[in-house]
C-alpha positions as CSV (number, residue, x, y, z in Angstrom):
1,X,-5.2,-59.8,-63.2
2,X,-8.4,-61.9,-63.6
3,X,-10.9,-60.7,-65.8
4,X,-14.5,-60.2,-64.6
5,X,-17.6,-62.4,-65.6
6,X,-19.7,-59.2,-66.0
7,X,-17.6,-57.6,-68.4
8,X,-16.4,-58.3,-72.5
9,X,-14.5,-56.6,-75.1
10,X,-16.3,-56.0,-78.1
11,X,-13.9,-56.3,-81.7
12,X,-15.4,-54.2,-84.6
13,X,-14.2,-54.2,-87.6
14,X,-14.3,-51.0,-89.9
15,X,-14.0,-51.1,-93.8
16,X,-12.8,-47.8,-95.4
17,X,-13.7,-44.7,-94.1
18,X,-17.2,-45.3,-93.4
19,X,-18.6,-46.7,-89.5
20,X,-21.5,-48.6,-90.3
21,X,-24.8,-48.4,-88.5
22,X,-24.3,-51.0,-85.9
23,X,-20.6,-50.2,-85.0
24,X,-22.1,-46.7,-84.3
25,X,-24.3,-48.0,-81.7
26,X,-21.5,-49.7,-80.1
27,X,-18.9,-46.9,-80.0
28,X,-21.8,-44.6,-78.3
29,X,-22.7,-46.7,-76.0
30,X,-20.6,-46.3,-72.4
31,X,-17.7,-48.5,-72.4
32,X,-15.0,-48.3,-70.2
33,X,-11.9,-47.8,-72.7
34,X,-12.0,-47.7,-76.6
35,X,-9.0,-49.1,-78.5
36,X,-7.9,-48.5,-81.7
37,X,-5.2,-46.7,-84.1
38,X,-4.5,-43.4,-83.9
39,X,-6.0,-43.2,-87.8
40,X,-9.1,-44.8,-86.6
41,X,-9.3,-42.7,-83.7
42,X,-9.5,-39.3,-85.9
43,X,-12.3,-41.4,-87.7
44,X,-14.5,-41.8,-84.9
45,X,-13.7,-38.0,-83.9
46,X,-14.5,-37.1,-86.6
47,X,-17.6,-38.0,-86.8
48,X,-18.1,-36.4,-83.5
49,X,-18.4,-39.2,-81.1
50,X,-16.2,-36.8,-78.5
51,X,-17.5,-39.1,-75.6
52,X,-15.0,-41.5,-76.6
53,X,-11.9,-39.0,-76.4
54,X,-11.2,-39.4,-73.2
55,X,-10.6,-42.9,-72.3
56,X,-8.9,-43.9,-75.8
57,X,-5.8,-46.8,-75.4
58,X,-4.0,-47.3,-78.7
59,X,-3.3,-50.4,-80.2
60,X,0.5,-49.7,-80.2
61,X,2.6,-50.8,-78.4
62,X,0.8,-54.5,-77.7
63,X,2.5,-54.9,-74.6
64,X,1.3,-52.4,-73.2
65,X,-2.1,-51.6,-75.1
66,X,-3.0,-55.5,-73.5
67,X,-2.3,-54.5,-70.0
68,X,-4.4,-51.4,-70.5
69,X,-7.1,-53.5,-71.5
70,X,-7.2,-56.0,-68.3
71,X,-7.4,-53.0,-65.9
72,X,-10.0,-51.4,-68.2
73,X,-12.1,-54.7,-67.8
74,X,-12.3,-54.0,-64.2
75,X,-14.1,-50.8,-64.3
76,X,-16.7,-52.4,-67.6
77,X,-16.6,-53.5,-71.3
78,X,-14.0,-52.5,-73.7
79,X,-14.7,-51.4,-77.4
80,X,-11.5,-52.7,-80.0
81,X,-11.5,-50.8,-83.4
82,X,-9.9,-52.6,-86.5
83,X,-9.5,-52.3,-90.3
84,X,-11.6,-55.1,-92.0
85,X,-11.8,-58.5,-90.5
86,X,-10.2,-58.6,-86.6
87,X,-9.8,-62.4,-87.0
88,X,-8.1,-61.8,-90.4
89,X,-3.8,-61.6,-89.6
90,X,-5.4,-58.9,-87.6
91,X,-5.7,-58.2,-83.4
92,X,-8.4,-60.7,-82.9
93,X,-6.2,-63.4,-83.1
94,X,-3.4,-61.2,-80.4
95,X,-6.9,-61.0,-78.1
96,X,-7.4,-64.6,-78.2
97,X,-4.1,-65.3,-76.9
98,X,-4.7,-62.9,-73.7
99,X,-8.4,-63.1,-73.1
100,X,-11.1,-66.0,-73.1
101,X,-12.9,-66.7,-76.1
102,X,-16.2,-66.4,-73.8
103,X,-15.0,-62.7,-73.2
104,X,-14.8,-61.5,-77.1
105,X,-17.9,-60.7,-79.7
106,X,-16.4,-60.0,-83.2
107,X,-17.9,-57.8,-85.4
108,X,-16.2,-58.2,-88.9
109,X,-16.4,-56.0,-91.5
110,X,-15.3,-56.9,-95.1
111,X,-11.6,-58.0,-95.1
112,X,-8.8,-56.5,-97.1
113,X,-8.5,-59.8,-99.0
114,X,-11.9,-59.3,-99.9
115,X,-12.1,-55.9,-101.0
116,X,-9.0,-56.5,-103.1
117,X,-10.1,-59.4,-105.0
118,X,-13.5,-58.2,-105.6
119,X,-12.4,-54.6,-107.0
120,X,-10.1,-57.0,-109.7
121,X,-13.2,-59.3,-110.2
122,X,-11.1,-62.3,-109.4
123,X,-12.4,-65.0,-107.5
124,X,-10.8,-66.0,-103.7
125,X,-11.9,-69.4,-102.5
126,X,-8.6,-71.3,-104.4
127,X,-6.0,-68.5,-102.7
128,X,-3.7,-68.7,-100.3
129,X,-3.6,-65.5,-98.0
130,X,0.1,-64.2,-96.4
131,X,1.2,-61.8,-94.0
132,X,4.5,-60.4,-94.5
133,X,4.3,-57.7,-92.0
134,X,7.6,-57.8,-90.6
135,X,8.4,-60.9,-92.0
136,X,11.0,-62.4,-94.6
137,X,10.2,-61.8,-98.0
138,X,11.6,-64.9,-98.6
139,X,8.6,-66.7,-97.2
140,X,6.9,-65.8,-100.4
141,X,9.2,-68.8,-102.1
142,X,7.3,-71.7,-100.4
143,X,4.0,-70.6,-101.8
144,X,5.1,-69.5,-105.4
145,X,3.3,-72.4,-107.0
146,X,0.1,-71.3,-105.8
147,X,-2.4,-70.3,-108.6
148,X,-3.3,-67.4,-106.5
149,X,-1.5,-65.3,-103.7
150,X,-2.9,-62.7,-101.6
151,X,-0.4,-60.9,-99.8
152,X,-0.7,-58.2,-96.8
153,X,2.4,-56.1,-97.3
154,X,4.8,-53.8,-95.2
155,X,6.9,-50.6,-95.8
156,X,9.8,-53.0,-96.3
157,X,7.9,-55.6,-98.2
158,X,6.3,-53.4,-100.6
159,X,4.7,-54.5,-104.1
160,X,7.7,-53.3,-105.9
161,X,10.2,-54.9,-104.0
162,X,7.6,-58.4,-104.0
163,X,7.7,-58.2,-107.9
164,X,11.6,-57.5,-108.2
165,X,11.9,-60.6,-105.7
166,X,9.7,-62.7,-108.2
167,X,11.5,-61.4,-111.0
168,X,14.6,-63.0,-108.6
169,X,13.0,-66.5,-108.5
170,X,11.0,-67.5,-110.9
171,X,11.9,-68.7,-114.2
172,X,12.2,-66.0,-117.4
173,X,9.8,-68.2,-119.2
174,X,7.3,-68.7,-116.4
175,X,7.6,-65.2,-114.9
176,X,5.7,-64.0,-118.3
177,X,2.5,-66.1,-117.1
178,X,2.0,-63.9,-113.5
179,X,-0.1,-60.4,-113.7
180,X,-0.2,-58.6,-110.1
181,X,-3.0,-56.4,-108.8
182,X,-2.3,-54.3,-106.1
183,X,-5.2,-52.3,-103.9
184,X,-4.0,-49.0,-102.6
185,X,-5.9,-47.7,-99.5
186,X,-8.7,-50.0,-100.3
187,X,-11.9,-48.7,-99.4
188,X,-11.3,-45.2,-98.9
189,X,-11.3,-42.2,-100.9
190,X,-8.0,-42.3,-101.9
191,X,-8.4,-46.0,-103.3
192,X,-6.3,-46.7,-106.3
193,X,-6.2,-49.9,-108.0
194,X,-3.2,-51.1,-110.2
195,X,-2.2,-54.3,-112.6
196,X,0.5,-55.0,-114.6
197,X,3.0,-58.0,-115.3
198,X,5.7,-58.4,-112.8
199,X,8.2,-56.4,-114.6
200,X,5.6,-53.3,-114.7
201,X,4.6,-53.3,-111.1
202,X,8.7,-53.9,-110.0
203,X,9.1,-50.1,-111.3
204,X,6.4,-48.6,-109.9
205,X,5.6,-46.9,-106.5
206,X,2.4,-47.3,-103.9
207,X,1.2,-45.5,-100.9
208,X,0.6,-47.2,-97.5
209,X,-1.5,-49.4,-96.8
210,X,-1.8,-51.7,-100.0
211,X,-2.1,-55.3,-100.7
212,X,-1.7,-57.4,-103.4
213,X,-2.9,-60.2,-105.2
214,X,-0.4,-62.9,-107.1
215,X,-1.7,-64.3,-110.3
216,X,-0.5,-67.0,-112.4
217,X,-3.6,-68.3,-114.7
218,X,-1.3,-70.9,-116.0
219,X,-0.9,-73.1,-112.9
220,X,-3.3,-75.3,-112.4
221,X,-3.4,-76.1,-108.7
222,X,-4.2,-80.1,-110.0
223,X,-5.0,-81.8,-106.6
224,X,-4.2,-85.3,-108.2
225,X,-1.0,-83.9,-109.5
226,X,1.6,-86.4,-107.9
227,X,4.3,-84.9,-105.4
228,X,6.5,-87.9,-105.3
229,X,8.1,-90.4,-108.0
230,X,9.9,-88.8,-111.0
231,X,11.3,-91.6,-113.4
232,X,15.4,-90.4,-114.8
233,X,13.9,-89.7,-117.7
234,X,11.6,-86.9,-116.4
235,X,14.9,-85.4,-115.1
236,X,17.7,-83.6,-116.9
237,X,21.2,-85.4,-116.5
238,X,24.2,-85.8,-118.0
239,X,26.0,-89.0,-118.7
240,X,23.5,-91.2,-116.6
241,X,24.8,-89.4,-113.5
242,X,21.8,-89.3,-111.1
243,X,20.8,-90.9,-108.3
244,X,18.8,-94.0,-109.6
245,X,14.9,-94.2,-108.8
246,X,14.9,-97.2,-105.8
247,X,18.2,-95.4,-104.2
248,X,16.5,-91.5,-104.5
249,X,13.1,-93.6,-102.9
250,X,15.0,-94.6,-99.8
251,X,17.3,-91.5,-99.4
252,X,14.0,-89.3,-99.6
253,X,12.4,-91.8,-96.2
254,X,15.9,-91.7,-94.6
255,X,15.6,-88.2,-94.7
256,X,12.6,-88.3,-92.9
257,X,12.4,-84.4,-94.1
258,X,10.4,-81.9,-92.1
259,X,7.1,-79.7,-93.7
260,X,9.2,-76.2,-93.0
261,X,13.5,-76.1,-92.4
262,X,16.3,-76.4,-94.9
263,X,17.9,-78.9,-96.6
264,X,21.0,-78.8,-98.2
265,X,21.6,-81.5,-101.4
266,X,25.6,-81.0,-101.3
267,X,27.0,-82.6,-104.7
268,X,23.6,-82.3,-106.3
269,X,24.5,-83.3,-110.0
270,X,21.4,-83.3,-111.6
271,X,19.3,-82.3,-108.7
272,X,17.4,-85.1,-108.4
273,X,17.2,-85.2,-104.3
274,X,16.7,-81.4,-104.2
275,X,14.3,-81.2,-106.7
276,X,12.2,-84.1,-105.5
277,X,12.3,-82.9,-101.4
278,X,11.3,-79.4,-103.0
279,X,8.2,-80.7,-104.7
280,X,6.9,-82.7,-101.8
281,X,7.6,-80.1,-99.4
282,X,7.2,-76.6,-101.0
283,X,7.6,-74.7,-97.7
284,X,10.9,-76.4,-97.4
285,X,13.8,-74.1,-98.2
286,X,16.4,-76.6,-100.5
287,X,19.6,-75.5,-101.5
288,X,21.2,-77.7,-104.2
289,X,25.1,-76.6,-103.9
290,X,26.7,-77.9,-107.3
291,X,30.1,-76.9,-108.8
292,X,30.6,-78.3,-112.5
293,X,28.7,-76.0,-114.9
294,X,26.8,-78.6,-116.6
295,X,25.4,-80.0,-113.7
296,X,24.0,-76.2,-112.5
297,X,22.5,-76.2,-116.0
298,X,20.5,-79.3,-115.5
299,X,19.7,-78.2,-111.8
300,X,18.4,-74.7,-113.0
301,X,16.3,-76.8,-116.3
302,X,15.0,-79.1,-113.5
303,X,13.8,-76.0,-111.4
304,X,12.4,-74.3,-113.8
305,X,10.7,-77.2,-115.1
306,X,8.8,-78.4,-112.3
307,X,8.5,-74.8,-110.7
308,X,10.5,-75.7,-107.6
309,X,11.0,-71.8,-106.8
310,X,11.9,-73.0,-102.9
311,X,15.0,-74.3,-104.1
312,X,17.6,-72.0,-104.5
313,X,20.7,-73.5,-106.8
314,X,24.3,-72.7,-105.5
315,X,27.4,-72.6,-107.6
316,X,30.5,-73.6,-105.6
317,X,32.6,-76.6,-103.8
318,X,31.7,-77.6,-100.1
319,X,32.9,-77.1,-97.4
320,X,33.6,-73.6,-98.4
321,X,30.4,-72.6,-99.7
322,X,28.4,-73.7,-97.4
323,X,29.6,-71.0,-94.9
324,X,27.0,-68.3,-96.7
325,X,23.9,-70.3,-96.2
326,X,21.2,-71.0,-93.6
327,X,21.7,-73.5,-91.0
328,X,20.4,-76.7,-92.2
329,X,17.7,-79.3,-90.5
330,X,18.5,-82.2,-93.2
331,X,21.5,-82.8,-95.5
332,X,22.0,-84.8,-98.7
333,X,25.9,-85.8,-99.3
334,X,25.4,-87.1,-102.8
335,X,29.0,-85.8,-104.1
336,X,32.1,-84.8,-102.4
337,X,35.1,-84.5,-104.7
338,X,36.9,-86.0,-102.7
339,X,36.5,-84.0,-99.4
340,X,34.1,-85.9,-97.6
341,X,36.0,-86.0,-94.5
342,X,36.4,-82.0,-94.3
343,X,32.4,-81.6,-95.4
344,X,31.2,-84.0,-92.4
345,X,33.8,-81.8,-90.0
346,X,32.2,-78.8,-91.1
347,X,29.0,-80.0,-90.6
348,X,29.3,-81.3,-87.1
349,X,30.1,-78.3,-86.3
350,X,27.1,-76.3,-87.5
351,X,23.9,-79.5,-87.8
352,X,21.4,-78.8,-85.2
353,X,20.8,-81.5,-82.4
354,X,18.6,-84.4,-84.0
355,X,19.5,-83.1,-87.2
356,X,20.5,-85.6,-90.0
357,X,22.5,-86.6,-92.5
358,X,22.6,-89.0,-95.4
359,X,25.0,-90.3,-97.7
360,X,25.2,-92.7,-100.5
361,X,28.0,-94.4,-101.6
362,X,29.4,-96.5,-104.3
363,X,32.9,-96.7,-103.3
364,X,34.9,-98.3,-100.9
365,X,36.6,-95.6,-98.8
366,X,33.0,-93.9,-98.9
367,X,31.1,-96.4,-97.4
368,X,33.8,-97.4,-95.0
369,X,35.1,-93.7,-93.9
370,X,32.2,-92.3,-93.6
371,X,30.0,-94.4,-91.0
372,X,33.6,-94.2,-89.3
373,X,34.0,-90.7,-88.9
374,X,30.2,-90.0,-87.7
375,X,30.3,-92.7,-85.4
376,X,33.3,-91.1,-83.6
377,X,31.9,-87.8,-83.9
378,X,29.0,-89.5,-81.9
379,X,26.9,-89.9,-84.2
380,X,23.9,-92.4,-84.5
381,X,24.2,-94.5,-87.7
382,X,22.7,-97.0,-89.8
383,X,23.8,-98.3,-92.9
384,X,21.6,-99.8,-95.7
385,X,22.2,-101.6,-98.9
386,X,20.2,-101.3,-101.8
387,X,21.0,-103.8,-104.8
388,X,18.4,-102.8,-107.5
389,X,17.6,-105.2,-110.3
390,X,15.2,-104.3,-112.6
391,X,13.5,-105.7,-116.1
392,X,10.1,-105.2,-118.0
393,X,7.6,-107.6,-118.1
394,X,7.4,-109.6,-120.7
395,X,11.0,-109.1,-121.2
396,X,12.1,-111.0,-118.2
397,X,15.9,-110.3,-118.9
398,X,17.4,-108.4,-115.6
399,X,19.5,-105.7,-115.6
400,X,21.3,-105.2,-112.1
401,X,23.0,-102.3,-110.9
402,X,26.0,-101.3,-108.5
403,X,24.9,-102.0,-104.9
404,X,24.2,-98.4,-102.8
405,X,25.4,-98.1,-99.4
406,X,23.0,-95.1,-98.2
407,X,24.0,-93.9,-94.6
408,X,21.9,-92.1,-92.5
409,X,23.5,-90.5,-89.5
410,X,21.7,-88.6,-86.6
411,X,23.3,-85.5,-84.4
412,X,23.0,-87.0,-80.4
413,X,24.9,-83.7,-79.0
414,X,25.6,-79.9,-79.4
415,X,28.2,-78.4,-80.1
């Protein structure tokens, strides 16, 4: 239904309980439908604007509040009521999708976010603002080394259940650093405002609608901080077993891993590939599946040392444990226990078209089986061979290692 040139909809925001001035003017003037909540409706009843009662659309359901809209648009401009900022995770943004930009005035009024963080006195241009309104709560992972988090919550995805989930995560040592301020019904009278450490807020209980803010004064947010390039000896191993500087280097390109997705680092040892995809891509989901106990210890040190909370460490043996996790995009074989050939089947059969994987090996029935075996599956592979020789200047005396076959292999079919 096209929309016409002489008509606009008009997106006010409202903060609290009180319709300011301006917004006044607008909800009295004729419009030709007026859509909002059914809470923001009683609002502008009460406050006896009973011209508007009879051509109110509410917001829900979408589907059908936007179709309302474009025949409204036929018959003259259309007033939208919102909490706070329309443009903020709010209907704004759903408007824009339907409706020329040309067509829509925004009025905001003070955000959520912004009322939260200035009834806790805490500053808000170095957050990072989420919406987990019917989303995973497991998206909160990608963004836990943030200094701060601001977090629009659910009934599901309430602050009790975000703190037990961080009390889930994040390291016993680190998870003493984090206080949480939660803003109940911000801005009207019923306003309550709460902190407390994680473990405080995880037993409490808070009325709809609230928010939250995520502190951790600790973390520095160091632009200049480097993402990419640990040495071995920033990384907890045992027995020299971990994937050697130059080799980790051209498994992390090979990988070619993507900003969001999972990766799996199958045989992880010390962790070493999981550990360094996790701190270059922290909305990357990286599961480091490990069965000997020391190794897991070293995984779990390296975590927690280098906050990686988007990497989730999994005790067990592949093939069979892989069965309880995600679907991946990218996947390291760095160990197989001798069970490469039933880990590639089982992962033919679950990798994503243009998904990848990558191998290294040391061995001769690894580097010969392998490119085999993925080749037939019909598989695109390439093979490289690293030979790393390495000495300190002035020293000039070399000191060669084992050459690396790394194998990357690329999915051309579905299954």
């Amino acid at each position: 239904m096209k929309v016409s040139a002489m008509t606009s909809i008009n997106i006010a925001g409202i903060s609290g309980s009180t319709i300011p001035p301006e917004i006044r003017e607008l909800i009295r003037k004729e419009h030709a439908a007026m859509v909002c909540s059914s809470a923001l409706f009683d609002l502008v009843k009460d406050n006896d604007y009973s011209q508007s009662s009879g051509n109110w659309i509410s917001i829900t359901p979408i589907g059908r509040c936007i179709d309302l809209i474009q025949g409204a648009l036929q018959r003259g401009n259309v007033l939208v009521l919102t909490s706070g900022d329309p443009l903020f995770f709010g209907f704004g943004r759903t408007l824009l999708q339907h409706f020329p930009a040309s067509r829509l005035l925004f009025w905001p009024a003070l955000s959520s976010m912004q009322l939260c963080f200035s009834r806790f006195a805490v500053p808000w241009d170095d957050s990072v603002s989420i919406s987990l309104h019917g989303r995973s709560i497991a998206e909160l992972d990608m963004n836990l080394h943030k200094k701060k988090l601001f977090i629009l919550t659910d009934k599901n995805n309430s602050p009790q259940n975000i703190a037990r989930h961080l009390l889930s995560v994040i390291g016993a040592d680190e998870i003493k650093n984090y206080v949480m301020h939660v803003g109940v019904r911000l801005g009207m009278l019923q306003e309550r405002l709460v902190s407390g450490s994680v473990e405080e807020i995880a037993e409490m209980s808070f009325e709809q609608p609230n928010c939250l803010i995520v502190h951790n004064p600790s973390t520095k947010n160091r632009p200049d901080e480097f993402r990419f390039g640990l040495n071995e000896f920033h990384i907890r191993h045992s027995r020299g077993l971990i994937t050697k500087n130059e080799v980790r280097a051209a498994v992390l390109h090979g990988l070619a891993l993507p900003d969001h997705g999972v990766f799996w680092d199958i045989g992880a040892g010390s962790g070493s590939i999981g550990i360094e995809a996790a701190r270059m891509n922290p909305a990357l989901s990286v599961y480091a599946i490990e069965k000997e106990d020391s190794e897991l210890r070293n995984i779990m040190d390296n975590r927690n040392t280098y906050h990686c909370w988007n990497l989730t460490v999994v005790e067990g043996e592949a093939p069979e444990i892989l069965t309880e996790l995600p679907v991946p995009d990218r996947i390291f074989i760095g160990g197989s226990s001798g069970r490469l050939r039933d880990i590639i089947l089982y992962l033919d059969e679950i990798l994503p078209p243009q998904g990848s994987v990558v191998l290294t090996g040391v061995i001769r029935s690894t580097y010969e089986t392998a490119p085999k075996l993925l080749h037939d599956l019909g598989y695109t592979v390439n093979v490289s061979v690293i030979t790393t020789t390495r000495y300190r200047y002035p020293n000039t005396e070399e000191k060669q290692f084992n050459p690396i076959h790394i194998i990357r292999a690329t999915k051309n079919h579905a299954r």
